[in-house]
C-alpha positions as CSV (number, residue, x, y, z in Angstrom):
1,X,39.2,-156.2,59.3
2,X,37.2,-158.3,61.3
3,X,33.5,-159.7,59.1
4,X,30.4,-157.0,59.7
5,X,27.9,-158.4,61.5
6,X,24.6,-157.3,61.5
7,X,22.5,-157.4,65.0
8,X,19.3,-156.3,66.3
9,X,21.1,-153.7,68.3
10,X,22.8,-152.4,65.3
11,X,22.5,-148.7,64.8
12,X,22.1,-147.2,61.0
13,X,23.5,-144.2,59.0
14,X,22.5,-144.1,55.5
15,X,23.4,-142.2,52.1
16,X,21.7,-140.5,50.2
17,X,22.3,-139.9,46.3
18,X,22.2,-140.7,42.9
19,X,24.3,-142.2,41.5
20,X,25.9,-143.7,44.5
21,X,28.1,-146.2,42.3
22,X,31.6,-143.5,43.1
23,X,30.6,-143.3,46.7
24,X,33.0,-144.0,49.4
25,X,31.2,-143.0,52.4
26,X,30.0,-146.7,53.3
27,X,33.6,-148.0,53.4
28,X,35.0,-144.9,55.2
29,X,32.2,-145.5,58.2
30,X,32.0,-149.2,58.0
31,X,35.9,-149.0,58.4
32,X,35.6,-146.9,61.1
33,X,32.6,-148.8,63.0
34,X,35.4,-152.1,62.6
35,X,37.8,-150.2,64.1
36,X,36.3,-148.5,67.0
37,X,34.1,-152.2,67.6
38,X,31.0,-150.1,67.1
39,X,27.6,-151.6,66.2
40,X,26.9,-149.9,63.4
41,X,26.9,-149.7,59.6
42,X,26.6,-147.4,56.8
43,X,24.3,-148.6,54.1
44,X,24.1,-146.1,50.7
45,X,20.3,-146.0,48.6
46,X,20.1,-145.0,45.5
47,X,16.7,-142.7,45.4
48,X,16.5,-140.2,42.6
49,X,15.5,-136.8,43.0
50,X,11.7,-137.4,42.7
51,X,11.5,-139.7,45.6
52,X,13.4,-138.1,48.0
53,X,11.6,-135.8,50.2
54,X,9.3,-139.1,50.9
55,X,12.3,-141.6,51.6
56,X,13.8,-138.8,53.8
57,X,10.4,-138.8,55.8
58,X,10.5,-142.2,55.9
59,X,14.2,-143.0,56.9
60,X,13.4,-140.0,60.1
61,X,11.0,-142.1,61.5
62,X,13.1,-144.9,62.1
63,X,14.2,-144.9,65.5
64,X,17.9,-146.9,65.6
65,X,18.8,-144.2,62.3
66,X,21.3,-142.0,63.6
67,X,22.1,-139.8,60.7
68,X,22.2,-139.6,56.9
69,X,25.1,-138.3,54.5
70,X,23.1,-136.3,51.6
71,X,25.4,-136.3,48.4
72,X,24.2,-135.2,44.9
73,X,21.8,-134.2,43.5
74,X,19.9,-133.6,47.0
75,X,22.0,-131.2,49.5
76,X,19.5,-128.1,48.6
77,X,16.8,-129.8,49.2
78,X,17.7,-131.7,52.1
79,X,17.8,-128.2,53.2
80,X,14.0,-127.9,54.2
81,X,13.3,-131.5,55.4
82,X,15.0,-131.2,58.9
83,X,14.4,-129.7,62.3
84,X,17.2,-127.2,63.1
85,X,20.2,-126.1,60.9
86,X,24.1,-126.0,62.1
87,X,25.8,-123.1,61.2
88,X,27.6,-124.2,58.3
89,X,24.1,-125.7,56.9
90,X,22.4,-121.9,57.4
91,X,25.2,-120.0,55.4
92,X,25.6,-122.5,52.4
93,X,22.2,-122.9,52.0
94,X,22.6,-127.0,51.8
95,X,23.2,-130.1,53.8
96,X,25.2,-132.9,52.9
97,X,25.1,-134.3,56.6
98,X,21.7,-135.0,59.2
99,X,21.6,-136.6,63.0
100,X,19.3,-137.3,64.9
101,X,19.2,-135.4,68.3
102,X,18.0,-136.6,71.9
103,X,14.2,-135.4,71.4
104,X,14.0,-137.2,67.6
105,X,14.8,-133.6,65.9
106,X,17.3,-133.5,62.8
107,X,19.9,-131.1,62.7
108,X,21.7,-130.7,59.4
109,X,25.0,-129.7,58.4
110,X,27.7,-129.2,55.5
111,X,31.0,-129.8,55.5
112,X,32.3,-129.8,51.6
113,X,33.6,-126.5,51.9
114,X,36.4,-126.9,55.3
115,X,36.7,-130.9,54.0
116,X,37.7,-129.2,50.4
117,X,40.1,-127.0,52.1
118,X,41.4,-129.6,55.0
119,X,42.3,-132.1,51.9
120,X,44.2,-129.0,50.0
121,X,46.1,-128.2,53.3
122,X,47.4,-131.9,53.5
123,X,48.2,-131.9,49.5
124,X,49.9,-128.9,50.8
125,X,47.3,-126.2,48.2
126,X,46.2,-123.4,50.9
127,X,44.0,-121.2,49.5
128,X,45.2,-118.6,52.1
129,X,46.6,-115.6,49.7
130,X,45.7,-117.0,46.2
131,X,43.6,-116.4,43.0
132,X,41.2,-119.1,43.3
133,X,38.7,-120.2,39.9
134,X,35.6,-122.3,41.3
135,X,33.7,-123.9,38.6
136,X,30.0,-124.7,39.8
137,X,27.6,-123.4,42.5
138,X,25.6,-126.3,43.5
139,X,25.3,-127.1,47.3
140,X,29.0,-128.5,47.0
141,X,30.0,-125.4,45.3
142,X,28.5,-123.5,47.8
143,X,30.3,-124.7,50.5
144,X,33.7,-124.3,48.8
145,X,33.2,-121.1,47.9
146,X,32.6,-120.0,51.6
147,X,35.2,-122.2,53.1
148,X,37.9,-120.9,50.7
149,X,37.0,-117.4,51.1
150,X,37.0,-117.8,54.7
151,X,40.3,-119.5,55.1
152,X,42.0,-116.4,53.5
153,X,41.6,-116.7,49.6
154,X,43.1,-113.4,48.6
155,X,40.6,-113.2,45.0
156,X,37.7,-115.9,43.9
157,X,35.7,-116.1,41.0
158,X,32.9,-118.0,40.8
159,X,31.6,-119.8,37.2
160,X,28.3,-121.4,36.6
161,X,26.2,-122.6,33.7
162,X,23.5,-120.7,36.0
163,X,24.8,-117.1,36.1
164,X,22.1,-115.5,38.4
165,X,23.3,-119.1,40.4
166,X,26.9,-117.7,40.4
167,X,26.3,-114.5,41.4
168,X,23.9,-115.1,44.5
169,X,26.4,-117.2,45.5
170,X,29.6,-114.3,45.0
171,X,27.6,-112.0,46.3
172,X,26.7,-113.9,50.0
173,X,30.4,-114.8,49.9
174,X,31.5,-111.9,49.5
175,X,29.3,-110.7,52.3
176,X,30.4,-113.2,54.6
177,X,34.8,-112.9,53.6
178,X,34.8,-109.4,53.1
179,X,38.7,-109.5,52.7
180,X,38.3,-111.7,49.9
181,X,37.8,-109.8,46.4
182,X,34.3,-112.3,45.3
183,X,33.1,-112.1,41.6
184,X,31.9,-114.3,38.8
185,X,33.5,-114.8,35.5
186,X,33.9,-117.5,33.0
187,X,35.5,-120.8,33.5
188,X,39.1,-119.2,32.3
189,X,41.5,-120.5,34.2
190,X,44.1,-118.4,33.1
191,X,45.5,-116.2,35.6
192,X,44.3,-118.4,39.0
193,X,46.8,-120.1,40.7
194,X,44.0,-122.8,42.1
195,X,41.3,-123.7,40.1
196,X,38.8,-126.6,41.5
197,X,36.0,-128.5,39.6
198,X,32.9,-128.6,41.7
199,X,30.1,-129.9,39.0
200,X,29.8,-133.6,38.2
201,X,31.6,-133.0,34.7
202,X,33.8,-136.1,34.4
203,X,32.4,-139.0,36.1
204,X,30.7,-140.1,33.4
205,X,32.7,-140.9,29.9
206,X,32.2,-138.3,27.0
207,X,31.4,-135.1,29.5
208,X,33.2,-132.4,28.8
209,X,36.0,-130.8,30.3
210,X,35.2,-128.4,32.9
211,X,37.8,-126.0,32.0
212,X,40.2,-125.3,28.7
213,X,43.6,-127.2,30.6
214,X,45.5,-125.8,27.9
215,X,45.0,-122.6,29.4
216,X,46.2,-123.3,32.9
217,X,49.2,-121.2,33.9
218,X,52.5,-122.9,34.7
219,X,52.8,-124.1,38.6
220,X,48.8,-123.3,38.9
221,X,47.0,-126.5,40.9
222,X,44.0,-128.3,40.2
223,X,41.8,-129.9,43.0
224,X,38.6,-131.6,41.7
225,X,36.0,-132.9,44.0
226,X,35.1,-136.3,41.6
227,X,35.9,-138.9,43.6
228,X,35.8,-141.7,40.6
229,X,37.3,-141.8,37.9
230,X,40.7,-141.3,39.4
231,X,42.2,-139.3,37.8
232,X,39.6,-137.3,36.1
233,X,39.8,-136.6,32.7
234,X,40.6,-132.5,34.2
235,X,43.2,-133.9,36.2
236,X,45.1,-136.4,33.7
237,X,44.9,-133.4,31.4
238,X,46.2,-130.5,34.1
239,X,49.0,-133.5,35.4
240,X,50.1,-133.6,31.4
241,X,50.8,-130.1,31.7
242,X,52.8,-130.3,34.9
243,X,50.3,-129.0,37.1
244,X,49.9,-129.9,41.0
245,X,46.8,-132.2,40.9
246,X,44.3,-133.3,44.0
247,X,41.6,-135.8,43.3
248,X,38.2,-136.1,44.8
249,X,39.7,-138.4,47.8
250,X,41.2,-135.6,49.7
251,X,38.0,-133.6,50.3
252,X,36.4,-137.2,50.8
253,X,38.6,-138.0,53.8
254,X,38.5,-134.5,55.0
255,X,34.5,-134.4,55.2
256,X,34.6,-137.2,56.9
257,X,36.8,-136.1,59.9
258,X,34.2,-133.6,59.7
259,X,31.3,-135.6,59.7
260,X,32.3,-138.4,62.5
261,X,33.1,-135.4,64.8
262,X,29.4,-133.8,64.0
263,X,28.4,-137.2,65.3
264,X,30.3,-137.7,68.0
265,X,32.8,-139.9,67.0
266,X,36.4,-139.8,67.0
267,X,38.4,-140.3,63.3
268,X,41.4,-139.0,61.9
269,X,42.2,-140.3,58.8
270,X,44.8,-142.5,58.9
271,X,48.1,-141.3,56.9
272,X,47.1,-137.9,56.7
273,X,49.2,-135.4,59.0
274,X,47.2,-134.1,62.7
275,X,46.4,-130.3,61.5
276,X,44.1,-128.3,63.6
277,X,40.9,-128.3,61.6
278,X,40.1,-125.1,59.6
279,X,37.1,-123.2,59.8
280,X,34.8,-123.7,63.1
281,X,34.4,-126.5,64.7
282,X,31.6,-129.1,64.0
283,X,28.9,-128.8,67.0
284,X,28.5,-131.7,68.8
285,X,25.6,-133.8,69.7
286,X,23.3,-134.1,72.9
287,X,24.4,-137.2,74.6
């Protein structure tokens, strides 16, 4: 990889989160900007919860910004701090992705949900047909939920520590994927044949386990959307028990294929099969 260098031309897309210390956004995009001899770089900022909605002001008003990735704890409220709303960002509620349009508007988007279930289809876990356990509604959650009813999830239940959280959430999915049977329950995971980890349980040492893996049924898989440790704790415990395991990286590398499209750039991950993309396509920008 050629060395990054930093002009006055440069254009900017920044992160959003905190922590940020698991992140892999930054290398994905820098990686990208290398390849395709862009002038650009992706530079993550560690502002806590507090401080956002005044760093998010501030980062809109500079004019060579071209988007910002929103990752936890900040998707819902990045919700109300831009202009105009893609589709995906109206129906979850959240957005984990903002750009900046020709007339200095934001739009904001989310793609968790189709990246979660683009990473499953190349670990080769469709959600088309199965009992599906999804533990946590937070924006991330959210956008699961949807995406894996909508690509065909044949019964999802819905867990959170917030049960009026869980079942707002089952009840607009259900809503929206009428064909899939929507519900809450508790984080069981016996009976499911997928069950995925959407809360932040396992990044840091000592958190508990998300779910019992003792009780996972034979054959069941287990996708969790931590992206370090790898594995998680969940996962080296569901891999112990022979389960089919998918780390954090696969809906990583998914939302970004995503998230380059949204925009306007080109990127397939390299390795991964050329599937057509689930779930509608990401808008693109004004040029």
């Amino acid at each position: 990889m050629e060395q990054l260098i930093i002009t006055g031309a440069t254009r900017l897309l920044a992160l959003l989160g905190d922590p940020i210390s698991a992140v892999r956004s930054p290398q994905l995009f820098n990686r990208l900007f290398s390849e395709q001899r862009r002038d650009a770089v992706c530079v993550p900022l560690h502002v806590p919860a507090e401080e956002f909605a005044v760093v998010f002001a501030g980062l809109k008003a500079i004019r060579n910004l071209d988007g910002v990735l929103v990752t936890m704890p900040h998707k819902q409220a990045a919700l109300n701090l831009v202009d105009d709303l893609d589709d995906t960002a109206r129906q979850v509620g959240a957005v984990s992705i903002a750009r900046r349009e020709r007339d200095n508007r934001w739009t904001g988007a989310i793609f968790d949900g189709w990246g979660c279930v683009l990473g499953m289809r190349w670990e080769g876990i469709d959600p088309a047909g199965r009992r599906v356990l999804l533990v946590g509604a937070g924006g991330a959650g959210s956008a699961i939920a949807f995406a894996v009813a909508q690509a065909g999830a044949r019964v999802l239940t819905i867990c959170d520590e917030a049960a009026s959280k869980g079942r707002q959430l089952a009840d607009s999915v259900g809503k929206a994927a009428g064909s899939c049977d929507t519900g809450v329950g508790p984080p069981d995971p016996k009976g499911y044949d997928i069950v995925i980890n959407a809360t932040p349980a396992g990044m840091r040492p000592g958190d508990p386990m998300p779910i019992d893996p003792e009780q996972l049924d034979d054959g069941a898989a287990v996708v969790d959307i931590i992206t370090e440790p790898d594995p998680t704790p969940l996962c080296a415990a569901a891999r112990k028990r022979g389960c089919r395991v998918q780390s954090g990286e696969a809906m990583h590398e998914g939302q970004a294929v995503y998230a380059a499209r949204f925009l306007g750039w080109t990127y397939w991950t390299t390795g991964r099969p050329r599937i057509a993309l689930p779930g509608p396509s990401p808008s693109i920008p004004l040029s």
